[in-house]
LUMFI-749785 format. One line per 4 residues: for each residue x, y, z of C-alpha. Coordinates in steps of 0.02 Angstrom, whole numbers, plus 50000, padded with zeros to 5 digits. Example, Ala and Ser with C-alpha at 12.3 -4.5 7.8 and 13.67 -1.06 7.14 Angstrom:
LUMFI-749785
50615:49775:50390 ~ 50684:49947:50357
END
This chain:
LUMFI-749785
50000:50000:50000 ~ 50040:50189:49976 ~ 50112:50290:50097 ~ 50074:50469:50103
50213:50594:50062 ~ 50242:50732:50196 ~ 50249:50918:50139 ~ 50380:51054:50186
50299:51129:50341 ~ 50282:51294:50269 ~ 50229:51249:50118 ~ 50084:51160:50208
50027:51323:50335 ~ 50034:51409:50157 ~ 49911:51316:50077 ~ 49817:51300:50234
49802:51491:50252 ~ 49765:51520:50062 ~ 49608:51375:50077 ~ 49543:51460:50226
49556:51633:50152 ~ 49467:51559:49997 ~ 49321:51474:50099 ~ 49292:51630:50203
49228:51744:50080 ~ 49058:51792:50049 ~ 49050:51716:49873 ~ 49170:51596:49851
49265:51598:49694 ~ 49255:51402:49608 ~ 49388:51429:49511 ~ 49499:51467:49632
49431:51323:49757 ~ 49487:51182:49613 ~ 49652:51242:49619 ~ 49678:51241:49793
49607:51114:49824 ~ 49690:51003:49661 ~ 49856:51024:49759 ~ 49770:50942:49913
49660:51002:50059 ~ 49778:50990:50205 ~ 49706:50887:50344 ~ 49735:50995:50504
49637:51138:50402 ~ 49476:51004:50453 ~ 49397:51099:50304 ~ 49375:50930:50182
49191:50902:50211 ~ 49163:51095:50167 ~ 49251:51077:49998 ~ 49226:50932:49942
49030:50979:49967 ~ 49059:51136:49851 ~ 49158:51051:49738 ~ 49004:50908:49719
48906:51043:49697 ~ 48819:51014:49840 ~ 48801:51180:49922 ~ 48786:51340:49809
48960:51468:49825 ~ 48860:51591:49917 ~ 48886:51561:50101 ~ 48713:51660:50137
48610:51517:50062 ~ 48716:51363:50155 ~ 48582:51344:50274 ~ 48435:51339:50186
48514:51231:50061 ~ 48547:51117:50184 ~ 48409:51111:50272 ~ 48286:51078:50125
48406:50926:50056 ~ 48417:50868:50235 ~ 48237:50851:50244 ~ 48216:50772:50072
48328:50632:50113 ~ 48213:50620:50288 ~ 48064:50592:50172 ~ 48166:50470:50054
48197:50356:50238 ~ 48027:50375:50273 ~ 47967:50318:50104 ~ 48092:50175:50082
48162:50131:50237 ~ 48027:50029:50313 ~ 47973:49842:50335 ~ 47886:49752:50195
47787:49658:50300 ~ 47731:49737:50445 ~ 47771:49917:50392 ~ 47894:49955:50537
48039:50061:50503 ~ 48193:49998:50493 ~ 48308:50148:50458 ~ 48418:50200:50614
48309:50344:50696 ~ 48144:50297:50615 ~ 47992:50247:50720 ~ 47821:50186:50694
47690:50161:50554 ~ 47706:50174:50378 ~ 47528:50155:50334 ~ 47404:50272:50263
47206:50279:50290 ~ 47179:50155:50155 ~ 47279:50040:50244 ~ 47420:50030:50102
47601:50002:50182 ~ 47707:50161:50110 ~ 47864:50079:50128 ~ 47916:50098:49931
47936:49894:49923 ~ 47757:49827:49946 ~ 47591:49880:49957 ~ 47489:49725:50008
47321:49814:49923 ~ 47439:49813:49749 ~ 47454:49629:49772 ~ 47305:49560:49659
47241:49376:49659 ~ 47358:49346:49502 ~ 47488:49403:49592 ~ 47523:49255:49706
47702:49252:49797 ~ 47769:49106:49678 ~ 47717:49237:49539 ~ 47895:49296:49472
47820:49388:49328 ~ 47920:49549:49293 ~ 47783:49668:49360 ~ 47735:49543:49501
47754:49683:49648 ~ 47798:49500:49740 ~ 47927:49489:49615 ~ 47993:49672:49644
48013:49620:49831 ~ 48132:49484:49806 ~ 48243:49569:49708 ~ 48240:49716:49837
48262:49569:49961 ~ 48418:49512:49882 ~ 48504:49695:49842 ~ 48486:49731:50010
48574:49566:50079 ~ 48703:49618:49956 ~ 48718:49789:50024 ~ 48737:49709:50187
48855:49597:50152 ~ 48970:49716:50070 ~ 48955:49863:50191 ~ 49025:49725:50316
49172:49693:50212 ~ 49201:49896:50202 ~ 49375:49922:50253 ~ 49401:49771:50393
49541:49874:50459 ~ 49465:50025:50506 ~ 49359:50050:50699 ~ 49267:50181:50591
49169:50065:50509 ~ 49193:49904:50577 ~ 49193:49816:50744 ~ 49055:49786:50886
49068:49989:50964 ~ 48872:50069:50936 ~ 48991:50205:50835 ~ 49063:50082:50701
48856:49995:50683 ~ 48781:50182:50683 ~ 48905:50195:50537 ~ 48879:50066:50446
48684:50085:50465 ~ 48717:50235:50374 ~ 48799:50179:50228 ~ 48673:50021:50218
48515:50156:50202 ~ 48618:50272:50072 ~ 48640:50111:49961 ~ 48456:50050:49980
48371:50216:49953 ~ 48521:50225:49793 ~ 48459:50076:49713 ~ 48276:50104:49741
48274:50262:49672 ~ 48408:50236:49535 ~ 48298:50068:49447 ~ 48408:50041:49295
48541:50026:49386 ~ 48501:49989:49591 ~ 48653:49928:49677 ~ 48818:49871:49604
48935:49799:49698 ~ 49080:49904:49751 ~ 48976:50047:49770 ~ 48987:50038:49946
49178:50075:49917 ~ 49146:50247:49843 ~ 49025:50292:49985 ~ 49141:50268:50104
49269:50411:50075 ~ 49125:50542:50060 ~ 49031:50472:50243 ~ 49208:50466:50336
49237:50622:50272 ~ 49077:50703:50325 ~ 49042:50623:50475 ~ 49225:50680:50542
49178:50861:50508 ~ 49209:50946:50682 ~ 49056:51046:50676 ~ 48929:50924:50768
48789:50979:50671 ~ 48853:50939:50510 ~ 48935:50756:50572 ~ 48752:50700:50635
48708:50741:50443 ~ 48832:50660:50364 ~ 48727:50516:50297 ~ 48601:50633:50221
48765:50761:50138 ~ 48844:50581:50082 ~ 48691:50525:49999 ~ 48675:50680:49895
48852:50693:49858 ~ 48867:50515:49814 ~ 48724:50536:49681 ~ 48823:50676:49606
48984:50597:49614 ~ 48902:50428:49515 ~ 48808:50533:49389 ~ 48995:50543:49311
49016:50366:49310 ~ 48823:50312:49288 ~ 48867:50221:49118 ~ 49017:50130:49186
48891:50025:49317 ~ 48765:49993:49166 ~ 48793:49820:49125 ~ 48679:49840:48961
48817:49967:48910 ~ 48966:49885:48953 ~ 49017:49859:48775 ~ 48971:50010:48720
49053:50197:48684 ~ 48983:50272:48827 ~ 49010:50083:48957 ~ 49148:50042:49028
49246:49957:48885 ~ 49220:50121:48799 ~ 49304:50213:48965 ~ 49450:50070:48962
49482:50095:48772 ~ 49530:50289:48803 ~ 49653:50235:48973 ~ 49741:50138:48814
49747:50270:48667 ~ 49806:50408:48826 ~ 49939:50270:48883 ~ 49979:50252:48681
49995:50447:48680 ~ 50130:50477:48810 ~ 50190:50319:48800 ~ 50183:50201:48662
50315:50079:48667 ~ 50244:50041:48866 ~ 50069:50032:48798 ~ 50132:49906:48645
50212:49802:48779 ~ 50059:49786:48880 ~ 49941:49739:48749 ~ 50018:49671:48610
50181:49574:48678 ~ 50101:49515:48862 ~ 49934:49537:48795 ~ 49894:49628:48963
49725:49741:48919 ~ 49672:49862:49034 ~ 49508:49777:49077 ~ 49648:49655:49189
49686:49773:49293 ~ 49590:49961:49274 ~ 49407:49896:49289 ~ 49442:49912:49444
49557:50060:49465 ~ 49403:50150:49353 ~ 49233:50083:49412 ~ 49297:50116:49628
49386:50268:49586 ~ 49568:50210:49658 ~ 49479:50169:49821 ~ 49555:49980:49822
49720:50027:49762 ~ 49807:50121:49905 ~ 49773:50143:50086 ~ 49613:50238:50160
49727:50412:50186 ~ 49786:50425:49996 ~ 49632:50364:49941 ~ 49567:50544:50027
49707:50648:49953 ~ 49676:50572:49785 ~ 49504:50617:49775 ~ 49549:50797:49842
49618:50806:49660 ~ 49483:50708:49580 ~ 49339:50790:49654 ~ 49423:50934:49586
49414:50931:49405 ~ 49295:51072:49340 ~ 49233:50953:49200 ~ 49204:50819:49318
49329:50662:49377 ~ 49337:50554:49226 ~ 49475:50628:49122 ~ 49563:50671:49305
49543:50497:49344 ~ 49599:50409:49198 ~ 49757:50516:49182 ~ 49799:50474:49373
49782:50261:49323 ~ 49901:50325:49148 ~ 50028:50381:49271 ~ 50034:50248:49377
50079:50134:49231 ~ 50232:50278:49179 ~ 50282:50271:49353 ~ 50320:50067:49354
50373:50066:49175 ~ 50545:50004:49208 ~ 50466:49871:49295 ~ 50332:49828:49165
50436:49822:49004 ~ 50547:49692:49086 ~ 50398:49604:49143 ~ 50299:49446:49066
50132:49435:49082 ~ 50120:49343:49247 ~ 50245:49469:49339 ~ 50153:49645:49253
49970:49558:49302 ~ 50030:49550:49500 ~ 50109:49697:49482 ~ 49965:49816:49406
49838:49695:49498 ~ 49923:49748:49680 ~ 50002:49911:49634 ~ 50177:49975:49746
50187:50092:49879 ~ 50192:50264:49794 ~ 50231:50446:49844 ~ 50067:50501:49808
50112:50712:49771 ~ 50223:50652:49642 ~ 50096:50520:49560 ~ 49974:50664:49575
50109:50792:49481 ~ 50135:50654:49343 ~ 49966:50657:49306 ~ 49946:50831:49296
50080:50842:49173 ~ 49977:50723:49060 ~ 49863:50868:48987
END
């Protein structure tokens, strides 16, 4: 795994005071956020959660309408738990924090699974026809073991999110209701595993801010911020896509033409002599945004960069995996295909500043 690189001291109060300055005016000027922010948001400034929600787009640059910004996506995401979070069966809510009834005066369950008055004679529970709401349920049934399964497998090594404390379970409550209410509301493509890997950066992130109010929030801000964040990468989780333009072949066929660009005879060694193709190794760099590929820290710092990319962090993203091939070229061109594959497959401890700087060279 990747160790992060330590800055000069000064150059890091710098920085520091230049973000601050940047986040303390009325209006805050985008532009100038991305750049900072590119280099990386220093972590004693305990400003992340604050820029990476403007650079998501997630709060507007004028400080005077934080608040009620906030406040009306806050509640949305209360109504989404109320709508979706609750028991198919006996219409109790399951969310963390949720209480009571989801039933209306008709006596329909509003739990966005299963209405029991929806289910017809024809629609008998063995019924698996494609609008069978029985047959809707199941398939809910089964994303959400998924999600449960994964979220306990989301990084074994950290107390954040796993172990028996109530603070590690609140957590990964959290990220368990972001997925469900993801995939229930996001039908074509519902939940896709590794997703929960992507989640996780934006809830740590949030849920360490140091102003209380905005931690006990963090599941709602990392809901909203993780829909924004996918909309980018939307086509690469379509599996009816995957071999088009737009899927993720078509995303793993311009990693090779930018590799052939800067460097062709690494890029002829990979794919034509050890007939190494990217979808080996950079499916998985691509579709989890780097999150599997160095430790939790870096992971951070990367996406300070990625997250800052005016256009969005697909071109940012694919020239950070380009330069991570440059950087172990040495290594690949004497490699066969068996060495390169457990190479690229569990990439070397990095400095991650000058990975980032390689990258940003690759324009």
């Amino acid at each position: 795994m990747a160790s992060s690189p330590r800055s000069p001291p000064e150059f890091e109060i710098s920085r520091q005071s230049r973000l601050l300055a940047a986040l303390s005016k009325k209006v805050i000027d985008l532009d100038e956020l991305r750049m900072l922010a590119a280099q990386g948001v220093p972590d004693g400034a305990a400003v992340r959660p604050t820029v990476w929600k403007l650079l998501l787009g997630y709060v507007p640059n004028d400080r005077a309408l934080w608040e009620q910004e906030l406040a009306k996506k806050r509640s949305q995401y209360a109504a989404f738990k109320e709508e979706f979070l609750c028991n198919p069966v006996d219409g109790n809510c399951t969310a963390t924090g949720l209480e009571g009834q989801g039933s209306d005066s008709a006596g329909n369950i509003n739990n966005g699974l299963l209405h029991r008055l929806e289910v017809t004679k024809e629609e008998h529970p063995l019924s698996l026809g494609k609008t069978s709401a029985w047959n809707q349920f199941f398939e809910y049934s089964e994303i959400m073991e998924q999600i449960d399964r994964d979220v306990k497998r989301t990084h074994p090594d950290m107390h954040f999110f796993c172990g028996d404390s109530s603070f590690a379970k609140s957590n990964q409550e959290s990220l368990k209701n972001v997925l469900i209410i993801f995939a229930k509301l996001n039908a074509g493509i519902r939940y896709v595993q590794g997703m929960n890997e992507i989640l996780a950066p934006l809830f740590f992130v949030f849920r360490s801010d140091p102003d209380d109010k905005n931690a006990n929030f963090a599941e709602a801000d990392s809901f909203f911020c993780f829909v924004e964040l996918l909309s980018g990468f939307r086509d690469n989780f379509c599996q009816k896509l995957d071999n088009s333009a737009v899927g993720i072949q078509g995303t793993l066929l311009k990693l090779s033409q930018l590799v052939a660009k800067y460097d062709g005879e690494l890029q002829r060694h990979l794919e034509i002599t050890t007939e190494i193709n990217p979808q080996f190794y950079a499916f998985r760099w691509i579709t989890l945004l780097l999150t599997q590929e160095f430790n939790f820290a870096d992971t951070i710092h990367i996406w300070d960069t990625l997250l800052s990319d005016p256009d969005g962090p697909q071109e940012t993203l694919l020239r950070i995996c380009c330069a991570m091939l440059i950087l172990v070229r040495k290594r690949l061109l004497a490699g066969d295909f068996t060495s390169n594959l457990k190479l690229l497959q569990n990439y070397p401890p990095t400095n991650i500043s000058h990975l980032l700087y390689v990258a940003n060279k690759l324009h």
